[in-house]
Structures are given as structure tokens and as C-alpha cells.
C-alpha positions in Angstrom: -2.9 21.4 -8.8 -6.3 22.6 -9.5 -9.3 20.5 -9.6 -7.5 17.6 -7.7 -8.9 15.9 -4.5 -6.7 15.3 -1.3 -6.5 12.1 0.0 -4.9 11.6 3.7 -5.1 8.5 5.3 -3.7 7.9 9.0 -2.6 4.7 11.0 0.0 2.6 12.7 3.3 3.4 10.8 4.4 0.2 9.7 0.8 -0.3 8.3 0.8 3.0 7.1 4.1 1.8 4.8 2.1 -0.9 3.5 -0.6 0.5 1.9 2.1 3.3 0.4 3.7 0.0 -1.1 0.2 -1.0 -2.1 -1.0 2.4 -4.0 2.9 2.7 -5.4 2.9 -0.6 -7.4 -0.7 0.4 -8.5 0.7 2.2 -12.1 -2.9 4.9 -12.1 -2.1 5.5 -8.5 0.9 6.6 -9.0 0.3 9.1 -11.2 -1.5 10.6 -8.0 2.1 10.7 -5.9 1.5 9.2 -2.7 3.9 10.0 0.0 4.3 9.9 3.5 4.0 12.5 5.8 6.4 13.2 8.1 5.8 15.8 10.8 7.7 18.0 12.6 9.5 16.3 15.7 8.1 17.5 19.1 10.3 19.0 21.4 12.9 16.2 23.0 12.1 13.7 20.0 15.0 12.9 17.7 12.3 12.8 14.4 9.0 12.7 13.4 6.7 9.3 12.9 5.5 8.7 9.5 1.7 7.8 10.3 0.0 9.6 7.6 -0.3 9.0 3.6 -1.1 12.1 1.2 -2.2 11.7 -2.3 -3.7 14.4 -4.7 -6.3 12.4 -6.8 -6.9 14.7 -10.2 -9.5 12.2 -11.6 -12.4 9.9 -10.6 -11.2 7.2 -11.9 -7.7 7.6 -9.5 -10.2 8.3 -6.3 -12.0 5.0 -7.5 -9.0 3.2 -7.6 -7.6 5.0 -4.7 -10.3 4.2 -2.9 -10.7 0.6 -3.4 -7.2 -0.3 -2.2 -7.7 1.8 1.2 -10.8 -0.6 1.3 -9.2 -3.5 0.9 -6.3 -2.3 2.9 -8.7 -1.5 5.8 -10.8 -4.6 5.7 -7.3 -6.6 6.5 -6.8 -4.2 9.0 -8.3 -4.6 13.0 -6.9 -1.2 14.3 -9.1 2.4 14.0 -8.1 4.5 10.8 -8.8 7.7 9.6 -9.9 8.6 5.9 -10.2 12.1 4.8 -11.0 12.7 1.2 -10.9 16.7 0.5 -12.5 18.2 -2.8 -12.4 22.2 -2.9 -13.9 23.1 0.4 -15.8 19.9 1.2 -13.7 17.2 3.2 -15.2 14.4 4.6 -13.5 12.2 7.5 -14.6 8.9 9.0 -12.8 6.6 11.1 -13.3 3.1 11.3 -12.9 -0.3 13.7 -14.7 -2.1 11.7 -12.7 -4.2 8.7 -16.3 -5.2 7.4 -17.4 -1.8 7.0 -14.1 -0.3 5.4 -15.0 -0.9 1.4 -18.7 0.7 2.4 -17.1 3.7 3.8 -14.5 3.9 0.6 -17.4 3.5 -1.5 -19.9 6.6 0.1 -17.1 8.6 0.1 -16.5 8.7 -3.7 -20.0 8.4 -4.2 -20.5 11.7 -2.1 -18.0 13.4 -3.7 -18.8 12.4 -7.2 -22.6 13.9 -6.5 -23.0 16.9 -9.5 -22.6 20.2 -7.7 -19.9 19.0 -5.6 
């Protein structure tokens, strides 16, 4: 899909579910098709665990969404989660601990990667 930003978020798995549940019932979200991914099983493990969300996010409007529900999301949340937001051949990662700080970090990354000349 061209011009479209990809959003991957990783966590505990049942967490992980929730916030799929919470982008899915979001009707602009799911135009960007969130789904799980599910990788392939290491040797001597019966499947793969379903830790990681992927969304391709064609608009700014969809990342702002997107990217206030992963804030909320993380400011329930206590464990350390990774956000990577990928536009072209920028991607930008940060991993958080901090609830307080999740909606900040949301934020700077749209804000980053709405800059002109990104």
C-alpha cells in the first residue's frame, strides 16, 4: 500500500489482545486492519505467541487516532512496551515503563513523523 505508515506494537499477549479489541471496535481504525502477528514456532514449540499488533496507517488522521488508543492503552498498562511507527525509511521505536509518559511518547511520535519533509 503506498504512502501508508507501519504501526507494530509488542507486549504481554493477553494485553496485546486487548488493545487489538480496542483499535477493532474503533470504526477509523479499522479501516487500518490491525492484526496480530503470529511468528513462526521455534524448534520443539507446538505454535507461535501472538505478542505483536501490525497496522498499516494510510492517513494522519488514522496514526492520530491510532496513536491515542496505544496511549491510553499504555498509560493503564505497568509492563515495558514497544512502539515502532515506520513511514518510508524512517522508523522510530521507543519502549516505555512508564504509564505517565505513554500519551507523550504517542504524541512525539506522530508529531515527528508528521514534520514536512518526512
Amino acid at each position: 500500500m503506498p504512502d501508508s505508515d507501519q504501526l507494530a506494537i509488542s507486549g504481554d499477549p493477553a494485553e496485546v489482545r486487548e488493545l487489538l479489541a480496542m483499535l477493532r471496535r474503533d470504526a477509523e481504525l479499522r479501516a487500518a486492519r490491525p492484526e496480530l502477528v503470529v511468528p513462526e514456532p521455534v524448534s520443539g514449540q507446538l505454535g507461535g505467541v501472538a505478542d505483536t499488533i501490525t497496522a498499516l496507517v494510510t492517513n494522519d488522521a488514522v496514526l492520530s487516532a491510532a496513536t491515542t488508543t496505544v496511549g491510553v492503552w499504555l498509560g493503564a498498562r505497568i509492563r515495558p512496551t514497544r512502539i515502532r511507527v515506520k513511514r518510508g525509511e524512517t522508523e522510530v521505536e521507543v519502549e516505555t515503563v512508564s504509564g505517565k509518559r505513554a500519551e507523550t511518547y504517542a504524541r512525539e511520535l506522530l508529531d515527528k513523523l508528521s514534520e514536512p519533509g518526512e
